[in-house]
C-alpha positions in Angstrom: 116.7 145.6 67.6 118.1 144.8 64.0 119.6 141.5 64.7 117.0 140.5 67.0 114.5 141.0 64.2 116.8 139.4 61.3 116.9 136.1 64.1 113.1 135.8 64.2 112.8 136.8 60.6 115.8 134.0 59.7 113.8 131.2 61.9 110.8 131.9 59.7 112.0 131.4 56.6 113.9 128.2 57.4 110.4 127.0 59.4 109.1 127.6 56.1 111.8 126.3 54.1 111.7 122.8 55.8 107.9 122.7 55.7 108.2 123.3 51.8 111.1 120.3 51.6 108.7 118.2 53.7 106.0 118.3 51.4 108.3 117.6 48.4 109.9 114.7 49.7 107.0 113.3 52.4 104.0 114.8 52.2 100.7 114.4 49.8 102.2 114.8 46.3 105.4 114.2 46.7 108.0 112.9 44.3 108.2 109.6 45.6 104.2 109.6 45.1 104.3 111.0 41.9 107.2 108.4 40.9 104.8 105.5 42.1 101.9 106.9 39.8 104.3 107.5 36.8 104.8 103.6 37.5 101.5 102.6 37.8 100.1 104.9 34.9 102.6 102.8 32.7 101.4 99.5 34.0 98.1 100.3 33.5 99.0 101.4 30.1 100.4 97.9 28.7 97.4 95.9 30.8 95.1 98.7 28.4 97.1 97.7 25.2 96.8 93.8 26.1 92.8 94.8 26.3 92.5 96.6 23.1 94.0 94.0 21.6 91.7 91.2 23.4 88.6 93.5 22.7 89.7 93.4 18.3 90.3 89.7 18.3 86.8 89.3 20.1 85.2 92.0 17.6 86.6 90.5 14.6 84.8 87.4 15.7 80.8 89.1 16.5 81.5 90.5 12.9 82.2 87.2 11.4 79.7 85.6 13.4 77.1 88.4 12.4 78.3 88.1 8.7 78.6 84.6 7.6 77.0 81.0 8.4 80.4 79.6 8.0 81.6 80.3 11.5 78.4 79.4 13.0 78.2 75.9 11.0 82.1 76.0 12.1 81.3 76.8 15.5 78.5 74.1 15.9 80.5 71.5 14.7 83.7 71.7 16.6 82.3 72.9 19.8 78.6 71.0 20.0 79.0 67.7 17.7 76.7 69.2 15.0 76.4 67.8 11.7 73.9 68.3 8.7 71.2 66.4 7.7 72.3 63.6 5.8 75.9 63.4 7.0 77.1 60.6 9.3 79.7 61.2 11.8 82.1 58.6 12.6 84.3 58.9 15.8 87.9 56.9 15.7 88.7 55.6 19.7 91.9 54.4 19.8 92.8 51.8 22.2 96.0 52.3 25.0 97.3 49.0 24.8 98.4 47.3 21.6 96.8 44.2 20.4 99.4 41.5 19.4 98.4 38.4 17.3 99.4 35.2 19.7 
């Protein structure tokens, strides 16, 4: 009766055994799972650090647009063809084919 109940007892353990190395190789939270996360957490990480550094460059700019007239005036000009009152604006078109004297 001894060895009978060691057998069952033995089969139980290793049912539970294998169950425990399914779920740490397999199953929901398993090492390969948490290796994948550890992967995308870092990923995620450097496409954070790219932001940050995305979100100073563009908050450097509100502040200097808040701040001074200069970037405005700057701003205007290059990107809308402003100019003041009283300034004329030439524009320089520069032809693709040479001109030769015949």
């Amino acid at each position: 009766m001894g060895t009978a109940l060691m057998r069952w007892l033995l089969l139980i353990l290793g049912l539970i055994f294998l169950g425990l190395q399914y779920k740490l190789w397999v199953g929901e939270g398993s090492l390969a799972e948490v290796w994948h996360l550890k992967g995308a957490v870092a990923e995620q990480g450097g496409e954070n650090e790219e932001l940050r550094e995305r979100n100073r460059a563009l908050d450097a700019e509100v502040q200097d647009l808040k701040q001074g007239l200069e970037a405005v005036e700057e701003r205007a000009r290059s990107e809308l063809g402003m100019i003041r009152d009283g300034e004329t604006f030439y524009q320089v078109i520069e032809s693709d084919r040479k001109e030769t004297d015949d």
